[in-house]
Phi, psi and omega in degrees: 000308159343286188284045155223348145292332155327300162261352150301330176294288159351293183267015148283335178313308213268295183323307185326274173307349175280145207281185207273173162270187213297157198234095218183066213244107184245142163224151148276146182239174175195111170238143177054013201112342205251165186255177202178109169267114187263127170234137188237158191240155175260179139223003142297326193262334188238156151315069169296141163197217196217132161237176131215339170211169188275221177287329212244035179055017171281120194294150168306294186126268189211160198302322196309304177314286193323289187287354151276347152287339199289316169321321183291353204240358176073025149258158170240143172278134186259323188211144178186131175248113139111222053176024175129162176301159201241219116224178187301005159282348200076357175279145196275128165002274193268168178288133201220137172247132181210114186034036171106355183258143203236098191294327194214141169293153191283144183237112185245006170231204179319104203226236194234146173071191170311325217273331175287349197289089180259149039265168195244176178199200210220113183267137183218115142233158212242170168333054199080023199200131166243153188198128147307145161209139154298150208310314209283339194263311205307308188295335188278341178261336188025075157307121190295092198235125162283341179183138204208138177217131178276131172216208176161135039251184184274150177287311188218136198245077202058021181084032153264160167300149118012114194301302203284002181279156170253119158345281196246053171294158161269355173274098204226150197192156165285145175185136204243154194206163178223119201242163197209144121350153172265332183269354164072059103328318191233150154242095160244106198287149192206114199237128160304127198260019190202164158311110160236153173280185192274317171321276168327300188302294187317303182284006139318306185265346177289310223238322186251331182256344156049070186215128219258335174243142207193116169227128195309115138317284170193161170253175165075305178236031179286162171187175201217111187266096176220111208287329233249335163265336181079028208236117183181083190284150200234161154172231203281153157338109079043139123281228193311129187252155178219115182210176207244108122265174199218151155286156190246331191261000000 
């Protein structure tokens, strides 16, 4: 009776002290008509970060490469989206940072496409902490970002919509994003499980996740790695992945 009291005691200790799980939560949302897989990230409690190639300079691609290089390191992937405009090399649009090293320059003034529709941002996460930031506020705060990716446009701007969006476009897309906290407390990503506009996606992060900053990833290829959802989309090649590990050792 002793040792089994002994060991009910140990594995009340060893529970007490074992760290929360992982923090790192999806739901379907359904707003306005439109469906939404929503995942939110602590990005004090997990390794949130930035991937795009490997050692040996080869873009990932697809979650499959990334986690089986993550795997070769005795890490797991928990989570992965995504993570900005690309070009057909796969090297990023915009400015991009990776564990401080920095592959691309902040691109602040006009250019093509979505990524042009300005103003445009910048997702940086920093020492426990993440933030949407606008191109123009970025450059003028120049923020301590361990990895950072520009992408654009931003949805939501201090909690306005996007000036150019239209209520009642016709430009509907799959389309995937990332909204912050004002104190970078919260990451939370977000993919359409249907077509949408820039309008509809933006008042998603505005009205329902009550998020004050928000920025457009990507459309068409957007996609979503969440083991946990059962969820690990396959299609064209990827640039920058924003993703969640974990240690296996």
């Amino acid at each position: 009776m002793r040792r089994i009291a002994a060991c009910l005691a140990l594995l009340t200790a060893t529970l007490a002290i074992a760290p929360a799980a992982q923090a790192v939560t999806c739901r379907d949302i359904d707003h306005e008509g439109n469906a939404y897989v929503v995942c939110e990230v602590d990005p004090e409690r997990e390794n949130l970060r930035l991937f795009r190639a490997d050692e040996s300079g080869d873009a990932y691609g697809h979650f499959s490469l990334l986690k089986a290089d993550l795997a070769s390191k005795g890490k797991d992937l928990v989570f992965a989206m995504n993570a900005g405009m690309y070009h057909e090399d796969r090297s990023p649009v915009g400015y991009y940072l990776e564990d401080g090293r920095e592959e691309m320059r902040v691109i602040s003034g006009p250019s093509q496409g979505n990524f042009g529709l300005l103003p445009n941002g910048i997702f940086c996460i920093g020492e426990g902490w993440a933030r949407v930031i606008e191109t123009r506020d970025f450059l003028a705060r120049r923020p301590r970002c361990r990895h950072a990716t520009q992408s654009g446009p931003m949805l939501v701007i201090e909690g306005a919509l996007h000036p150019r969006f239209l209520p009642d476009s016709s430009s509907r897309y799959i389309r995937n994003g990332v909204g912050t906290s004002a104190n970078g407390d919260r990451a939370v990503f977000a993919i359409s499980q249907n077509t949408v506009t820039f309008h509809e996606f933006a008042r998603l992060f505005r009205d329902v996740l009550k998020l004050p900053n928000a920025l457009f990833l990507d459309g068409n290829i957007s996609r979503l790695y969440a083991p946990q959802i059962n969820r690990a989309d396959l299609g064209r090649r990827m640039g920058p992945i924003v993703a969640v590990t974990e240690s296996t050792r």
